[in-house]
C-alpha positions as CSV (number, residue, x, y, z in Angstrom):
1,X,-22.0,36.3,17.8
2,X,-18.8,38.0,16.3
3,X,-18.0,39.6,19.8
4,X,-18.2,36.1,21.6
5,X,-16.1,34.6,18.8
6,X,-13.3,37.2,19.3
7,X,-13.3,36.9,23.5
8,X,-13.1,33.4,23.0
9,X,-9.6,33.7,20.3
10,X,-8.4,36.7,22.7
11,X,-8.5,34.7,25.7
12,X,-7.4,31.6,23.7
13,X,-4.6,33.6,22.4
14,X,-3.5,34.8,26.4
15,X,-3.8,31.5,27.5
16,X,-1.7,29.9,25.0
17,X,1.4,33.1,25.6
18,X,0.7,32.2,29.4
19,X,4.1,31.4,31.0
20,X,2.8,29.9,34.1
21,X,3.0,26.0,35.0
22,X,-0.3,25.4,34.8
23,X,-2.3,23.1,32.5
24,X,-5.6,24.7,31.9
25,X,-8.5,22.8,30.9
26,X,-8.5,24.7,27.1
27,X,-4.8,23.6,26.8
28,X,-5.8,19.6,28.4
29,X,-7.9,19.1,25.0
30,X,-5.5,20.4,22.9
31,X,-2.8,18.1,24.1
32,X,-5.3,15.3,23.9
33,X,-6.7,16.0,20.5
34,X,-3.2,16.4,18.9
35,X,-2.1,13.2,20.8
36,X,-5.2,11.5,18.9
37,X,-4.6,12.5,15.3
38,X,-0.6,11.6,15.5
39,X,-1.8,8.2,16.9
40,X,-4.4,7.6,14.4
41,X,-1.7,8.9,11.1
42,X,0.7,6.1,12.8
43,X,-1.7,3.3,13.0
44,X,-2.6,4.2,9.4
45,X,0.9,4.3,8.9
46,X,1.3,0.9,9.9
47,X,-1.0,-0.3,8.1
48,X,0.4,0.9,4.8
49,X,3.5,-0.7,5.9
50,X,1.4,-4.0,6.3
51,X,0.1,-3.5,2.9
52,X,3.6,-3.6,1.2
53,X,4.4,-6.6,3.0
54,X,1.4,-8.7,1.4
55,X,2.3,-7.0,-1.6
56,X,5.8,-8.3,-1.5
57,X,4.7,-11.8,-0.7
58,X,2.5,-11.9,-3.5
59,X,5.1,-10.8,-5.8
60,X,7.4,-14.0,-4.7
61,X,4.3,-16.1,-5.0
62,X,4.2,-14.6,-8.6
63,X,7.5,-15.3,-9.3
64,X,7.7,-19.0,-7.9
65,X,4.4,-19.4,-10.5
66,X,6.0,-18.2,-13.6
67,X,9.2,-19.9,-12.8
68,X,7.7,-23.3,-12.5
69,X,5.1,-23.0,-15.1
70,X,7.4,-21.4,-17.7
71,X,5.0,-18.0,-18.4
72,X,1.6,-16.8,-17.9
73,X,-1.5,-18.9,-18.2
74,X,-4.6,-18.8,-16.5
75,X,-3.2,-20.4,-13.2
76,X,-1.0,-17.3,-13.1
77,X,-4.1,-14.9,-12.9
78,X,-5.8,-17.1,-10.6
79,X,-2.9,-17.0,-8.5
80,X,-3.0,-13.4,-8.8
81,X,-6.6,-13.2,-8.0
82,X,-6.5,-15.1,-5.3
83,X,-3.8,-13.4,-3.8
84,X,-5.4,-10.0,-3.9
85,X,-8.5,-11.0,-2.4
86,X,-6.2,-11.6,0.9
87,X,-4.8,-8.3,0.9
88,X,-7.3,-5.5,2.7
89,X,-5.0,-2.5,2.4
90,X,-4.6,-1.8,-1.2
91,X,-7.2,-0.8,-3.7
92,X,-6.9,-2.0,-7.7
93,X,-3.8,-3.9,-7.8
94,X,-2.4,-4.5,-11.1
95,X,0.6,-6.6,-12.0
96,X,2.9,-6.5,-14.8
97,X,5.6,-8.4,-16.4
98,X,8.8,-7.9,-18.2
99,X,10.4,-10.5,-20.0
100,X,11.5,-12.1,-23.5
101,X,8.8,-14.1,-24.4
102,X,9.0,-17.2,-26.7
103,X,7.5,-17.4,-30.3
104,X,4.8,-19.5,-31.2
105,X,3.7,-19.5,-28.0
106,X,2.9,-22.9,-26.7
107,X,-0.7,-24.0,-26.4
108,X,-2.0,-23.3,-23.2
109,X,-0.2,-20.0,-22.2
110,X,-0.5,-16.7,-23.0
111,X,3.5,-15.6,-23.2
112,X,5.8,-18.3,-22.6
113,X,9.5,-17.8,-20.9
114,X,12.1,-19.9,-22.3
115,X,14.6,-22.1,-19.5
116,X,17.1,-19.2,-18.1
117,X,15.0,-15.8,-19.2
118,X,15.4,-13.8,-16.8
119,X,11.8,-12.1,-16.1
120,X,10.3,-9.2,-13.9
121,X,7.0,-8.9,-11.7
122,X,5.9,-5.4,-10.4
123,X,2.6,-5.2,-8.0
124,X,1.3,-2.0,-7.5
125,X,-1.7,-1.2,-5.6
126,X,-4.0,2.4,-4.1
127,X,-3.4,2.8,-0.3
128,X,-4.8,6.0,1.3
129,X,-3.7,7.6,4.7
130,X,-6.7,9.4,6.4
131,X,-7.2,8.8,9.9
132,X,-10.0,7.7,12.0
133,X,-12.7,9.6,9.9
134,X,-11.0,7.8,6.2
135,X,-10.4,11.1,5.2
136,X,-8.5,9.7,2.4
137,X,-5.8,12.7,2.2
138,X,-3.1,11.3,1.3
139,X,-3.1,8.6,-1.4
140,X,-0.1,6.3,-2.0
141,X,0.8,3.8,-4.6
142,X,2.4,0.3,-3.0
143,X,4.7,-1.3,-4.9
144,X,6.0,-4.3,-4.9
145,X,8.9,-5.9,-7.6
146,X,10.1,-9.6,-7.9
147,X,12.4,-10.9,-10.3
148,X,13.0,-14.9,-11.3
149,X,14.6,-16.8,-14.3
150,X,12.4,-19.5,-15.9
151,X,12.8,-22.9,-14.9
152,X,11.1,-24.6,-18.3
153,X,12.3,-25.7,-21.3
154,X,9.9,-25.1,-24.4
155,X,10.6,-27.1,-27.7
């Protein structure tokens, strides 16, 4: 077994150093399995880039939402829930706001934003690059930022 192993790298390795013009059969599947995995890492690839764009969308969907209600209430996590169950891609997407939020806060939201507070969404979500197999080698955080000023006045 160990002798057949090393006749097959020896003539591997004088095939690869051959200088000739010829395509063997050995060096066919190379090519063709190397062609394979690059095209598989950029369709992955593309679809990571996909990803961030829902990811971006949702984020101004976030932001029109708090600037029209004035904060976060439960129509801004339904939103938010809503949106996430469109997006394939990413794995346990969070979102999180900073802002200057009003005191008392008004009854029906959970943090209000007064009329011209500026305020800041980030989206992040788990993508992972693997190939055909889902080898999941590389993992990658998407992120996605949106920014808005309130558009409500609170008494």
């Amino acid at each position: 077994m160990v002798v057949l192993i090393h006749t097959f790298l020896q003539t591997a390795r004088k095939t690869l150093k051959n200088q000739r013009g010829e395509a063997t059969y050995f060096s066919t599947v190379v090519f063709i399995f190397i062609a394979v995995v690059l095209l598989t890492f950029i369709l992955d690839l593309f679809s990571i880039i996909s990803t961030k764009q829902e990811l971006d969308h949702a984020a101004d969907q976030m932001v029109k939402q708090i600037q029209l209600s004035g904060g976060i209430n439960s129509e801004t996590n339904s939103l938010f829930d809503f949106l996430c169950s469109e997006i394939e891609g990413a794995k346990d997407i969070t979102y999180s706001i900073d802002a200057t939020y009003k005191s008392p806060t008004p009854s029906g939201m959970f943090k209000a934003v007064q009329l011209g507070t500026p305020f800041y969404i980030t989206i992040e979500g788990e993508a992972k690059l693997g190939g055909f197999w889902n080898l999941d080698l590389v993992n990658i955080t998407v992120v996605a930022r949106g920014s808005g000023v309130s558009e409500h006045y609170w008494k």
